[in-house]
C-alpha positions as MATLAB code, in Angstrom:
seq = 'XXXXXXXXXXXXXXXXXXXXXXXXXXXXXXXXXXXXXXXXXXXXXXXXXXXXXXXXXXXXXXXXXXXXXXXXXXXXXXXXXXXXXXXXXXXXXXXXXXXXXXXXXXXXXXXXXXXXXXXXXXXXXXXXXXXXXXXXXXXXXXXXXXXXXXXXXXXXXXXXXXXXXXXXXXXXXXXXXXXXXXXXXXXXXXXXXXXXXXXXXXXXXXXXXXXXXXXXXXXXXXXX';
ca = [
      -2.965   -2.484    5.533;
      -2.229   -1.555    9.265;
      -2.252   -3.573   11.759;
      -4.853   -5.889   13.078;
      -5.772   -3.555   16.243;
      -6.920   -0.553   13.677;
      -9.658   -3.547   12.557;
     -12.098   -4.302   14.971;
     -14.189   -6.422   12.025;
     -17.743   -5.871   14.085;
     -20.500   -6.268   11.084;
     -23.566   -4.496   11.585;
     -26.661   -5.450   10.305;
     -27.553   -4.016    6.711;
     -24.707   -1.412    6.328;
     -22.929   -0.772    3.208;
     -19.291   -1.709    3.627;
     -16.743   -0.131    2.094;
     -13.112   -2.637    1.755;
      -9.743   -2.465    0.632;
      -7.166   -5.135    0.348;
      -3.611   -5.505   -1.169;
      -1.070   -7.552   -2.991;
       1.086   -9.828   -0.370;
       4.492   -7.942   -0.036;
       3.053   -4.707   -1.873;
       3.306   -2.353    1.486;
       6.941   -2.737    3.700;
       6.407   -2.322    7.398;
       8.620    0.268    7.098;
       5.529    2.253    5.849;
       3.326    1.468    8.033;
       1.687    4.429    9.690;
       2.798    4.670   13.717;
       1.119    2.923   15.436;
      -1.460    5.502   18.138;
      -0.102    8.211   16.410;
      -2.818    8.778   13.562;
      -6.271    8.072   13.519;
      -7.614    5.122   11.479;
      -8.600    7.344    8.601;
      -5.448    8.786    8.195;
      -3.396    5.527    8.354;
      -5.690    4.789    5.420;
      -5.332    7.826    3.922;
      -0.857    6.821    4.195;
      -0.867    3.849    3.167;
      -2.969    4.576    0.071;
      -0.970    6.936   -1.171;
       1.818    4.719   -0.829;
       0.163    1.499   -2.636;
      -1.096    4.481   -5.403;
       2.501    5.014   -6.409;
       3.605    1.418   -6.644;
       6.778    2.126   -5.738;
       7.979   -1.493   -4.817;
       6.686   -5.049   -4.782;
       4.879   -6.464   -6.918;
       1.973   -5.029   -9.253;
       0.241   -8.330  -10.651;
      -3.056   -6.511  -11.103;
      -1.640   -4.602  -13.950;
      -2.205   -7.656  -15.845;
      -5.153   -8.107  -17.929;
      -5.393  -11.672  -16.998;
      -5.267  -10.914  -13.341;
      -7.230   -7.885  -13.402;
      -9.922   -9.892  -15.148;
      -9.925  -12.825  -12.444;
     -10.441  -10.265  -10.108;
     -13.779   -8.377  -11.973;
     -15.017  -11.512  -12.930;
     -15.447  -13.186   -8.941;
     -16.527  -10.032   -7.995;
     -19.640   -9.905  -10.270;
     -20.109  -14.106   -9.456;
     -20.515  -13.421   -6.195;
     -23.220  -10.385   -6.923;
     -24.756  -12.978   -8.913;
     -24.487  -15.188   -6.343;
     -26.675  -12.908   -4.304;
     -23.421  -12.778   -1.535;
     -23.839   -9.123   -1.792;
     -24.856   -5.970   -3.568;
     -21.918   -4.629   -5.189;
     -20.892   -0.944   -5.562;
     -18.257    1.392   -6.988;
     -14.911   -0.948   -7.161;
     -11.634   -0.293   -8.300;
      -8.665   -2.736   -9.114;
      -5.105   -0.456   -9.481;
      -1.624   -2.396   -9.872;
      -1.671   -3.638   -6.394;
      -4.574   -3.056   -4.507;
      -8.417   -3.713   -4.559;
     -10.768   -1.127   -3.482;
     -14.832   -1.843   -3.395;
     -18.494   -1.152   -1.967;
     -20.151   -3.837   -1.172;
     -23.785   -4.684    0.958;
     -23.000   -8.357    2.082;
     -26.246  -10.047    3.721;
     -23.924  -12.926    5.271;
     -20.847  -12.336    7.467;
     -18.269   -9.931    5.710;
     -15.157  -11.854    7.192;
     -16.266  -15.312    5.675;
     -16.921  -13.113    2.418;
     -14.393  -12.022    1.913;
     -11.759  -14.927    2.864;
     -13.933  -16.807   -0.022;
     -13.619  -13.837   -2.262;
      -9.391  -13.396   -1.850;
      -8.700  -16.834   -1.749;
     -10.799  -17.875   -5.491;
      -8.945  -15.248   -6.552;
      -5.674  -16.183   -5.235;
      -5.635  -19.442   -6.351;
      -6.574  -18.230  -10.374;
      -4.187  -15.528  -10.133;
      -1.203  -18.137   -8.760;
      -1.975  -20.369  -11.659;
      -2.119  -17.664  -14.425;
       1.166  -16.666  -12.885;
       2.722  -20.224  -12.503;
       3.631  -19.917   -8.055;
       1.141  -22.334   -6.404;
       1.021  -22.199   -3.176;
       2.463  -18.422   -2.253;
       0.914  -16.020   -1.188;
      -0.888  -13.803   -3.155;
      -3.076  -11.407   -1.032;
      -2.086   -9.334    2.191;
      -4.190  -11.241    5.127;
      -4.931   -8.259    6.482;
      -7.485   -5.767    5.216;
      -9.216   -2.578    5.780;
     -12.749   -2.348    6.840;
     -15.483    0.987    7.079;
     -19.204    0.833    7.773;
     -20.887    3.553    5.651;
     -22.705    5.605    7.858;
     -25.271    7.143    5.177;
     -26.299    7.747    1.684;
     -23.746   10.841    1.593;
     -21.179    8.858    2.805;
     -21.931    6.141    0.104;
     -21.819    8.981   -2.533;
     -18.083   10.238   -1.469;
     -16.639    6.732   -1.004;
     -17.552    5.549   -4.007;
     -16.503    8.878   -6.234;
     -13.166    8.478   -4.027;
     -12.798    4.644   -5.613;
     -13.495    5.976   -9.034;
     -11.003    8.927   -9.040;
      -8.633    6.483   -7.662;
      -6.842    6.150  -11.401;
      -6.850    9.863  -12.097;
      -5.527   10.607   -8.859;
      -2.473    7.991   -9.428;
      -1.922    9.309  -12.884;
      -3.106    6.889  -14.530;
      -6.031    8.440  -16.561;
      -7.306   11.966  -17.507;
     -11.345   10.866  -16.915;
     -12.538    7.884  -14.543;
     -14.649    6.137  -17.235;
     -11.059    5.620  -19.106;
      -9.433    3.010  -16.755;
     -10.733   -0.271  -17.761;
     -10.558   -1.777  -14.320;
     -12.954    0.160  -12.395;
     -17.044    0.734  -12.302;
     -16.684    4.095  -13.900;
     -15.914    2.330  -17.215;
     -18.854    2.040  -19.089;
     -17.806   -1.845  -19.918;
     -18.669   -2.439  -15.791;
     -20.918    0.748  -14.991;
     -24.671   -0.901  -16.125;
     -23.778   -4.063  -13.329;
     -23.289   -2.401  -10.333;
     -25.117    0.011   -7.868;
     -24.910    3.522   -8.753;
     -27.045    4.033   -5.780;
     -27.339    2.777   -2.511;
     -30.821    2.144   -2.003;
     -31.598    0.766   -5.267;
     -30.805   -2.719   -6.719;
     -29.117   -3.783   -9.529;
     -30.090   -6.680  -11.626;
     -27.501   -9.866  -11.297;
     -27.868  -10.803  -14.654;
     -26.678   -7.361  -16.149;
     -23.526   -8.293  -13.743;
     -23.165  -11.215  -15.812;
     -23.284  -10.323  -18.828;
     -20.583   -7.803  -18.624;
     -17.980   -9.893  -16.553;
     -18.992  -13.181  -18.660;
     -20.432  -12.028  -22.359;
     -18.428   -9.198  -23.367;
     -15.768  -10.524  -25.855;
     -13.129   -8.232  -25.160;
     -12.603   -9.281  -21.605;
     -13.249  -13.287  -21.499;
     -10.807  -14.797  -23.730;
     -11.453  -18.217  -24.406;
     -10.162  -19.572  -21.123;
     -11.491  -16.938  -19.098;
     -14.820  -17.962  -20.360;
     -14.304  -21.134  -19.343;
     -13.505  -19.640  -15.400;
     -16.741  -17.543  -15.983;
     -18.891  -21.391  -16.936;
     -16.928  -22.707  -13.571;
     -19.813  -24.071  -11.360;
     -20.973  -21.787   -8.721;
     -19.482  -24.020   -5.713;
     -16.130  -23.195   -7.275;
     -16.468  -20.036   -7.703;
     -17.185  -18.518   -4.090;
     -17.117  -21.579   -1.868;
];
């Protein structure tokens, strides 16, 4: 995403946080928004659209297999009681997510992208490149409105890239009804870690034999 100065990373206390991160190689700096020139909201808002389109590097997360890494960490670490998680979204190249993290959202999420890196090398036979941009992009959510259009922004992310007619259609997101019971459909309210579970470990169409075995891993390995 842009640069580190647009990221100031300071973690308040018991905020909502709403994160998006991207494939390694997936945005040129020749795309980056000018620098000073646009506020951070826009410079999400343009490089977005850009990562929505795809139009070069690589799209890994298309891949069942790799989209499925991805889902299943994200509901370990729920279960892990490392956060509350909210509306997410995984599209060819890009993550986007709600999250309430009790512990520091920096170490978090360094835990979160590299577990996943790591699986996702393997599956795709590179160890030891990289896999995720370093770089991310942070927003505190100010309130419960705020928490309401984020996360209807993450789950209209498909339709808006043409994916899908209807958000509960895309397979990778919380709108889909396979994800929708384990996560927080509101902000104030908590969701129950081992409906998480089940869907990200239990359901058969998702963990193939060897992903159940990555769903069994022990928790240390998981989200170190």
């Amino acid at each position: 995403m842009p640069s580190q100065r647009r990221l100031p990373h300071i973690y308040p206390a018991d905020r909502w946080l709403f994160l998006t991160w991207h494939l390694h190689g997936s945005l040129p700096s020749s795309h980056f928004p000018p620098a000073r020139k646009v506020s951070d909201g826009e410079a999400f808002a343009w490089v977005d659209r850009y990562l929505d389109g795809a139009h070069a590097g690589p799209v890994y997360l298309r891949r069942e297999a790799i989209a499925t890494v991805v889902i299943e960490a994200l509901f370990r670490g729920q279960e892990l009681e490392h956060y509350r998680l909210g509306a997410f979204v995984i599209m060819a190249n890009h993550v986007h997510l709600l999250l309430l993290p009790p512990v520091s959202p920096s170490r978090l999420l360094k835990a979160l992208k590299g577990v996943t890196a790591r699986e996702a090398n393997r599956l795709l036979h590179r160890m030891g490149e990289p896999f995720w941009q370093r770089e991310s992009y942070d927003h505190w959510v100010r309130d419960d409105t705020e928490w309401n259009k984020i996360a209807g922004y993450i789950e209209r992310n498909p339709v808006k890239a043409g994916l899908v007619l209807r958000i509960e259609d895309y397979p990778w997101s919380s709108a889909n009804p396979r994800w929708r019971p384990s996560v927080q459909t509101n902000p104030s309210v908590h969701t129950s870690v081992n409906a998480a579970r089940t869907s990200a470990c239990a359901t058969e169409e998702v963990c193939s034999t060897s992903s159940k075995s990555t769903c069994a891993t022990s928790d240390t390995r998981i989200l170190a």
